[in-house]
N, C-alpha and C positions, 0 to 999 in steps of 0.2 A: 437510372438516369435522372437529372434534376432539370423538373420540366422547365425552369425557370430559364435557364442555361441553355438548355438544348441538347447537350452534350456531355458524355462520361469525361471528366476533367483526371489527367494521369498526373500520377507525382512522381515525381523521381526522387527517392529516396537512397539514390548511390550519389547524388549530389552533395562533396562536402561546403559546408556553409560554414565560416568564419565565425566563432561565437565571441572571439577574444572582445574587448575593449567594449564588451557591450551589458557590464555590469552583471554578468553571469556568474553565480555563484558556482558554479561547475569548473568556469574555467578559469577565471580573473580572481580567485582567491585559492589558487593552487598552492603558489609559495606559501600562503602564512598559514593554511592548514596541513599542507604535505611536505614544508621543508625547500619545496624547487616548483620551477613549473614547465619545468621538459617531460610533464610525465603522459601517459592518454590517460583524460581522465573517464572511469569505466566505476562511477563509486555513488553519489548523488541518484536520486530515484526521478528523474529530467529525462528526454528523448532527444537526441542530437538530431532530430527530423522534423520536418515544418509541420506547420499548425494547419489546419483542413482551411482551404481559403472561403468559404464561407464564414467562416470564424473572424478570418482579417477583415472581409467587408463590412462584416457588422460591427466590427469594432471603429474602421475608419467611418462609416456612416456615424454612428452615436458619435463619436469624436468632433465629427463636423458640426455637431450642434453646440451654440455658444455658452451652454448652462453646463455648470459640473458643481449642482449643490447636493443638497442630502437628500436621499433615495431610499427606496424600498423593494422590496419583490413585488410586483404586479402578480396580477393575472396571468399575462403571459408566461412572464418565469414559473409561477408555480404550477402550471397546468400542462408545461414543458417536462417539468417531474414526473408529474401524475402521469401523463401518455408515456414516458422514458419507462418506468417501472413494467406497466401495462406492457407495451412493447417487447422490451425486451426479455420480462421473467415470467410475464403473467400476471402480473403482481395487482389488484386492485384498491390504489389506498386514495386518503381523502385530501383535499390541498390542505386543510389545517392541520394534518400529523405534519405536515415538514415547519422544520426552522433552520433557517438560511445561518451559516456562521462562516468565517473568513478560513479556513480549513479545518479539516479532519482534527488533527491534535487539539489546537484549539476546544473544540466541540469536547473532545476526550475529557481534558481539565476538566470541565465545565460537566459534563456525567459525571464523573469521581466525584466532586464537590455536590453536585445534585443527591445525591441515592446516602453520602456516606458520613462519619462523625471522624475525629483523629481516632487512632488508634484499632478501626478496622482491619479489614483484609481482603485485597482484591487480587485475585486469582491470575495468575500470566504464565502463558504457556510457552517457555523458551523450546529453542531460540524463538528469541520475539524481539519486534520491528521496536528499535530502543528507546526512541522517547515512549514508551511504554512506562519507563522505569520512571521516570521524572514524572510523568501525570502522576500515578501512585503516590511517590514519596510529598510530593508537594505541596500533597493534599491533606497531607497528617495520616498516611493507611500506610500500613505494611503490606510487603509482597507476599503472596501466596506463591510459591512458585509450583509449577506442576508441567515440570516439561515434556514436550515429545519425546517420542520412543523410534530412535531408528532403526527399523527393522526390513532386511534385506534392503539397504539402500533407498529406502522409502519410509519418509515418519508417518506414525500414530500418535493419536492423542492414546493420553492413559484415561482412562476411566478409572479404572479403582483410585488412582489417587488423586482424581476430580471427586471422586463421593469422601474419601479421608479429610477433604481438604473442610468438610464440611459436619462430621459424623466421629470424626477422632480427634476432637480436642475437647480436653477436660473432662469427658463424660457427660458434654450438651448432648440432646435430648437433636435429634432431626428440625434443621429450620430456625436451630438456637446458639448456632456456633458463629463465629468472630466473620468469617465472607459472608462477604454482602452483595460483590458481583464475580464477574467475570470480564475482561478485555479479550475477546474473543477476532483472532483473525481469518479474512475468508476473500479470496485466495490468499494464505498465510508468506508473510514478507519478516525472513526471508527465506524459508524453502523452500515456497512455490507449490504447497499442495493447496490443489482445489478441492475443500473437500465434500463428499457425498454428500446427498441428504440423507442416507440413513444414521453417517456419523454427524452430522449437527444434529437430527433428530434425538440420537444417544447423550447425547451431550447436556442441549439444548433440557430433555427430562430430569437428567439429573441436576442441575441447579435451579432448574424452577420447583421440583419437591422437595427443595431443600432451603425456598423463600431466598433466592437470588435471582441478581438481573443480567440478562447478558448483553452489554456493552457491543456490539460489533462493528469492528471494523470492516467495510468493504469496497474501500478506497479503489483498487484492482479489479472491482467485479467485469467491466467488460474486455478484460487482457486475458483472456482464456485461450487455450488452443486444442488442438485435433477434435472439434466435434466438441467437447465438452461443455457444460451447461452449468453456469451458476444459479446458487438457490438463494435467495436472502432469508436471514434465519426469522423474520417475521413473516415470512409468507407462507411459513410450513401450515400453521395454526393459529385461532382465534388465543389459544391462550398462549402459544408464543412471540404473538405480537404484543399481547398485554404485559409480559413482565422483558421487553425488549426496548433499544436505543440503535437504531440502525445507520451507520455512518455512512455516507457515500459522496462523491463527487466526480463532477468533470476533470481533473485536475491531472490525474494519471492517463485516463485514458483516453485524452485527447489536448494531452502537452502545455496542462493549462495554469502549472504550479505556482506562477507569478502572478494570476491574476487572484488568488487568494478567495473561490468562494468552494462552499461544501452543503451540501441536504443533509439536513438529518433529521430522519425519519422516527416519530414516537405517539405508536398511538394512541399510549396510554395517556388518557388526560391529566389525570394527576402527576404521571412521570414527566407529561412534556410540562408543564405549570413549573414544576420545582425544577426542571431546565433551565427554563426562560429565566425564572426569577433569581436565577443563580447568576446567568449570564448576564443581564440587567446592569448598566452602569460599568462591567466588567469586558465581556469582549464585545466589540462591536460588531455591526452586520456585513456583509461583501459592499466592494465598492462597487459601483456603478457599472465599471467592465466587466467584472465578476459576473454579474447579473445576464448584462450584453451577449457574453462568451456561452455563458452558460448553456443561455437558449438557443444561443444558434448552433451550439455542439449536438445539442439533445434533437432539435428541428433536423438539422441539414449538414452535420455531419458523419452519417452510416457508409457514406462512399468513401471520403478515407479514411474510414477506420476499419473498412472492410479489406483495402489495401493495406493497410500499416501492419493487421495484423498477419496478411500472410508474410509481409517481408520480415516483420519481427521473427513467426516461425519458420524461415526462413533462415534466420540468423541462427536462432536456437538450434537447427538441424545442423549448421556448420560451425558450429560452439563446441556442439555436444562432441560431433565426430571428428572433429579435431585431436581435442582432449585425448579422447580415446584411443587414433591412430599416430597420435606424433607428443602426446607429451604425457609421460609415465610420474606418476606417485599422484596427479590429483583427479580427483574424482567429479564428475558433474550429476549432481543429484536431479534424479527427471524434475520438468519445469511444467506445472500441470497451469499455471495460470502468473502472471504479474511477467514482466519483461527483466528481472532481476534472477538469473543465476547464482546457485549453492552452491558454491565449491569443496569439498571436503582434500583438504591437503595434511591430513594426517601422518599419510605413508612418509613426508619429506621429513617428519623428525624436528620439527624446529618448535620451541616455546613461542607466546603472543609477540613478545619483542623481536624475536629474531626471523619470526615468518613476516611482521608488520616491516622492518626493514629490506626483506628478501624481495618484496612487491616494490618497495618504492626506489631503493638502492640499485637493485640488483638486474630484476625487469623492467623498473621506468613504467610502473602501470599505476595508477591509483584505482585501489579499491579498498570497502569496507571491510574492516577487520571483526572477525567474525567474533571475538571475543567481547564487543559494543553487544551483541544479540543475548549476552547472558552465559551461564558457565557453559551449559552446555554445547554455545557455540567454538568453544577453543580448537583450533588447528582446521576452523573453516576462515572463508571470505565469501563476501558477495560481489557480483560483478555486473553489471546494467552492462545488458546490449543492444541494447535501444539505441544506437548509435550506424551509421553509414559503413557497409559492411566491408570496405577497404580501410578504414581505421578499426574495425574489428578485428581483420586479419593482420593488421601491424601490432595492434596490441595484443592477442594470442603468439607472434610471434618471438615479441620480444619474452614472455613468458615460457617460450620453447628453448629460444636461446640460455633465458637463466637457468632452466632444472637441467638441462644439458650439462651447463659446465658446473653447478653444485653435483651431480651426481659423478661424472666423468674429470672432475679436478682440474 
C-alpha cells in the first residue's frame, strides 16, 4: 500500500489504449519498416501497458517547473540506485560505481571502445539481442562468436568453446589471446533464459583467468517469473565486480524506453575512468525526465510492477498453451525471464525470407525475425507479449489461421 495515497491503486491492463498517431515507434512506422500497417505489431521490445502512475506524476510535477536547462543526477537519483540494488538483489554498491548514460546500447559502444583496440575480439553468444553486432563491429573488434547450445528445448552456454575462444588461437599462452571481453546477456534477449548463478559463476571464472572483462547486459533484470531470482554478475564476488561493467536500467521494466536513461554500474576504478573518458564529448547523459522517471520507478513503483508482472505471466501461460494446444509445427521455448518470447518454427520448413514473409503476408503479425539474433537464430522469431491480452489472442489467432491453411492447402 502507498502511504501517501492511502490506497492500493489497480490497473487495468485488458484496457486497449490507442498508440497510433502518438509517434510510437512500434506503431506509426509499421508501413516503412514492415511494408503495411494492418499488422499487430508483437516485435519492438515496448509494453502496450501504462506506465505506473506514480511515474506520470512525477513527470507532470517536474514538467510544471519552468527550467528545462542542463542537469545532472543528484543525490536522489543516485542513492534511488544504490537502495534499488540493495532491495532488490542484495546487492551493496557505492553511488560513485554508477554512470548515468541515455541507454543500455549506448553504454555498450562506449565499453567496447573503453577496454578495446581495432582488431580485437569480443565474445557474443548467439542467438544474441542484435545491436550486439554493431557495438562490436563499430568499434574496429571482431566477433567472437560462441553460441548457445539447445538442448532438450532449453539453451546452454558452451563452455569449452568460451575457454577455446581464448586458449586456441595461435598457440597464445592463457590471458594472451586476441578476446578482450565478453557481451554477456542475463535474462538473455532473446531466449529468455535466466540464468543461474552457478552458470554465470562458470562463466564469469573462465574469462577473468583468461584476463577478460565481462560486459553485462541486464536491461530485463526485474522481468523474471515463477519464483525466480536474478543474480547480477558483480555481486557474486570482490573479484567479479573488479573485472565487470554491469548494464541496467528502468527502461524495460517499467515502460520507460523513450525516456532514454540507463545505470551502469563499474566498480572498478580504473575501468569506470576509461568509461567516462571514452564517453566524454561522445554520448551525452539522460535528460532530465530520464532522471525524473527514474527515481520514481526505483521509489514508488513496486505496486505496479508487482501487477504487471503477474499479468505478463499471465499472458505467457496463455502464449505458451496455446501454441501447444491449437497451433502445430511452432515451438515456444520456456520464458524464464524478459516479456519477449522464442519461437522455434523450424518444423514449418521455410527459409529466412519465406518464413519473414509468412509472419507478415500471411498472419498480419509483426515480429522479429530470428535470423537479426545471428546464424544460430534461423527458423526462429521473437514475439513481445507485453501487450493487452485481447490483442494477444487476435494476434495468436491470426497465426493459427496462417499454419492452418500452409499445412492443410
Amino acid at each position: 500500500m502507498n502511504k501517501k495515497r492511502g490506497y492500493k491503486l489497480k490497473y487495468d491492463f485488458d484496457r486497449v489504449i490507442n498508440r497510433k498517431n502518438t509517434d510510437s515507434l512500434k506503431w506509426d512506422l509499421q508501413k516503412h519498416i514492415f511494408g503495411k500497417d494492418d499488422l499487430i505489431p508483437m516485435w519492438v521490445a515496448d509494453m502496450d501497458l501504462p506506465v505506473a502512475q506514480p511515474i506520470i506524476d512525477s513527470l507532470k510535477k517536474r514538467a510544471e517547473h519552468p527550467f528545462y536547462g542542463y542537469t545532472h543526477a543528484g543525490s536522489r537519483v543516485q542513492d534511488s540506485v544504490v537502495e534499488r540494488m540493495t532491495k532488490k538483489f542484495q546487492w551493496e554498491i557505492d553511488p560513485e560505481w554508477v554512470v548515468f548514460t541515455p541507454g543500455v546500447v549506448p553504454a555498450l559502444h562506449v565499453a567496447v571502445r573503453s577496454l578495446t583496440h581495432p582488431g580485437d575480439e569480443i565474445i557474443v553468444q548467439e542467438p544474441a539481442y542484435h545491436p550486439f553486432f554493431p557495438v562490436v563491429k563499430n568499434s574496429g573488434c571482431h566477433i567472437a562468436s560462441n553460441p548457445l547450445r539447445l538442448v532438450n528445448g532449453r539453451y546452454e552456454m558452451d563452455y569449452c568453446g568460451l575457454e577455446d575462444k581464448f586458449k586456441a588461437q595461435s598457440g597464445r599462452l592463457p590471458g594472451h589471446g586476441l578476446a578482450k571481453a565478453i557481451i554477456f546477456c542475463n535474462p538473455h534477449n532473446p531466449v529468455g533464459r535466466l540464468w543461474k548463478k552457478s552458470e554465470i559463476i562458470k562463466m564469469g571464472e573462465i574469462i577473468i583467468e583468461n584476463g577478460g572483462i565481462v560486459i553485462s547486459d541486464e536491461i530485463h533484470c526485474e522481468i523474471v517469473f515463477k519464483g525466480r531470482k536474478h543474480t547480477p554478475f558483480a555481486s557474486i564476488s570482490e573479484e567479479f565486480q573488479d573485472n565487470s561493467m554491469v548494464c541496467m536500467s528502468p527502461s524495460k521494466t517499467f515502460n520507460l524506453a523513450g525516456l532514454e536513461v540507463s545505470s551502469i554500474i563499474i566498480p572498478n576504478k580504473k575501468l569506470r575512468n576509461e568509461f567516462l573518458n571514452t564517453m566524454a564529448g561522445i554520448v551525452p547523459g539522460p535528460n532530465l525526465f530520464g532522471y525524473t522517471a527514474l527515481e520514481a520507478a526505483y521509489r514508488d513503483g513496486d505496486e505496479w510492477l508487482e501487477q504487471v508482472l503477474n499479468y505478463l505471466e499471465g499472458n505467457l501461460e496463455f502464449l505458451t498453451s496455446y501454441f501447444k494446444k491449437r497451433i502445430k509445427g511452432i515451438d515456444v521455448i520456456e520464458t524464464e525471464g524478459t516479456y519477449l518470447a522464442w519461437l522455434d518454427c523450424r518444423e514449418l520448413g521455410m527459409d529466412n525470407q519465406n518464413l519473414r514473409s509468412f509472419f507478415r503476408n500471411n498472419a498480419m503479425v509483426a515480429v522479429e525475425d530470428g535470423y537479426i539474433f545471428g546464424k544460430s537464430g534461423r527458423g526462429f522469431v521473437r514475439m513481445n507479449f507485453a501487450l493487452p491480452r485481447s490483442i494477444l489472442e487476435e494476434g495468436l489467432g491470426r497465426i493459427e489461421d496462417a499454419v492452418f491453411k500452409l499445412q492443410n492447402g
